[in-house]
C-alpha positions as CSV (number, residue, x, y, z in Angstrom):
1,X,4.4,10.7,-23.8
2,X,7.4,13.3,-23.2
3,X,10.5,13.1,-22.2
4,X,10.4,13.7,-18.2
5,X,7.6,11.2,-17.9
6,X,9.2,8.1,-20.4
7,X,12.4,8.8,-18.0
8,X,10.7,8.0,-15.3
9,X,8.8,5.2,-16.7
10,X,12.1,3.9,-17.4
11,X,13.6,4.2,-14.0
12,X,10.8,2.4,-12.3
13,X,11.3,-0.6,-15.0
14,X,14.6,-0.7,-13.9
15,X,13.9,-1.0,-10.0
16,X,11.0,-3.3,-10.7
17,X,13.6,-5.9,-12.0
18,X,16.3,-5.0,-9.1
19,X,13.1,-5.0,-6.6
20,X,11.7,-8.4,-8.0
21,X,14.8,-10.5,-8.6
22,X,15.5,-10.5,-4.4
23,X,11.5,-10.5,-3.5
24,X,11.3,-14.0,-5.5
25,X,14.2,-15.4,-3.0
26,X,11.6,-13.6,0.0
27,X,14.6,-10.7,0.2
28,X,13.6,-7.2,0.4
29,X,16.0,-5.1,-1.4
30,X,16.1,-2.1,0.8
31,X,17.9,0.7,-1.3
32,X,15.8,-0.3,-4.5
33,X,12.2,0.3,-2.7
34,X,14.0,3.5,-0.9
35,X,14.4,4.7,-5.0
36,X,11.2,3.3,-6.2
37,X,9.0,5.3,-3.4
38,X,11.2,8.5,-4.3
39,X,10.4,8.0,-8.7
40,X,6.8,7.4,-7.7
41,X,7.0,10.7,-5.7
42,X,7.8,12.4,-8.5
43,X,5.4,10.3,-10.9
44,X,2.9,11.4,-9.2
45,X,3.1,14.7,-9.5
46,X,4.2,14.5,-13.0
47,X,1.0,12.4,-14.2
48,X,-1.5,14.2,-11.2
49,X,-3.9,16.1,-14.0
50,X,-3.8,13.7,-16.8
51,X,-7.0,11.5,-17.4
52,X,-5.2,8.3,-18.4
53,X,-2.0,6.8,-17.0
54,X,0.3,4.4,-18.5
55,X,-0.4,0.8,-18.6
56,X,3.2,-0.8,-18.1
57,X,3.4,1.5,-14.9
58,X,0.2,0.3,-13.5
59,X,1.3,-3.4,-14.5
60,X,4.9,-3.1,-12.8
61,X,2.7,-1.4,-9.5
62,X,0.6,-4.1,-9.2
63,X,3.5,-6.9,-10.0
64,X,5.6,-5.8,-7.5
65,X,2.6,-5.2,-4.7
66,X,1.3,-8.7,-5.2
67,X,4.6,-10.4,-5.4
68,X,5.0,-8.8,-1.8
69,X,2.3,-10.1,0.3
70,X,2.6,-13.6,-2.0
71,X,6.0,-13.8,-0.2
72,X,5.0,-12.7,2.8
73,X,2.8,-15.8,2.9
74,X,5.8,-18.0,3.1
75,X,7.7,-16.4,5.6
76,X,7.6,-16.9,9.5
77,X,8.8,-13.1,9.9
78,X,6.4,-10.4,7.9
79,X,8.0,-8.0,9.5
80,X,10.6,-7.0,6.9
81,X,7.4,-6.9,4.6
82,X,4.7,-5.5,6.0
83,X,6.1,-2.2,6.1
84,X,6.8,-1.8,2.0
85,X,3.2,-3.3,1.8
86,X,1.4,-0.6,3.3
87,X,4.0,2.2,1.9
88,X,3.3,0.8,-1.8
89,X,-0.7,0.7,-1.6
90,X,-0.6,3.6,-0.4
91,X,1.3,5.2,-2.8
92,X,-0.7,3.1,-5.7
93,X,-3.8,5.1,-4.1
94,X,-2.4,8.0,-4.4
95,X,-0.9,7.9,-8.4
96,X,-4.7,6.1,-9.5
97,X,-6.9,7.0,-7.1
98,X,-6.4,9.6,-4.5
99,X,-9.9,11.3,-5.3
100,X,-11.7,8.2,-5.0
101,X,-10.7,7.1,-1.7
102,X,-13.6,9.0,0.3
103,X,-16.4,7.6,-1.6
């Protein structure tokens, strides 16, 4: 793995816990998903031609993504929620996926 992608790997672990802490209280922590969607920006076109991706990024992806609609279940207001829901599957799409979304 080089340098620019383990960087960015390292950044997103870091939001993950600054993302996950506040979600687990059913707060969403604004600035850190504002940071997250920008390093998976730039993930994506990092990692866009390689054939295998990293595991811990995939596992963070799908942490944070489930932990969001699990707490959205216990809230009245989804509103807050909803939003970073569809923004982060989308996103997910795109980094694993984007070619196999029209089959």
């Amino acid at each position: 793995m080089d340098e620019k992608i383990r960087a960015l790997m390292e950044s997103v672990d870091a939001l993950v816990t600054d993302i996950m802490e506040p979600l687990r209280r059913k707060i969403i922590n604004e600035p850190a998903f504002a940071r997250l969607y920008a390093a998976l920006e730039e993930v994506e076109l990092v990692i866009r031609e390689q054939q295998q991706i990293d595991r811990q990024l995939a596992a963070q992806l799908f942490l944070v993504y489930s932990q969001l609609v699990t707490q959205s279940n216990y809230v009245y207001d989804k509103s807050p929620f909803v939003p970073h829901i569809g923004k982060l599957q989308g996103m997910i799409r795109k980094i694993f996926g984007g070619a196999l979304q029209n089959v």
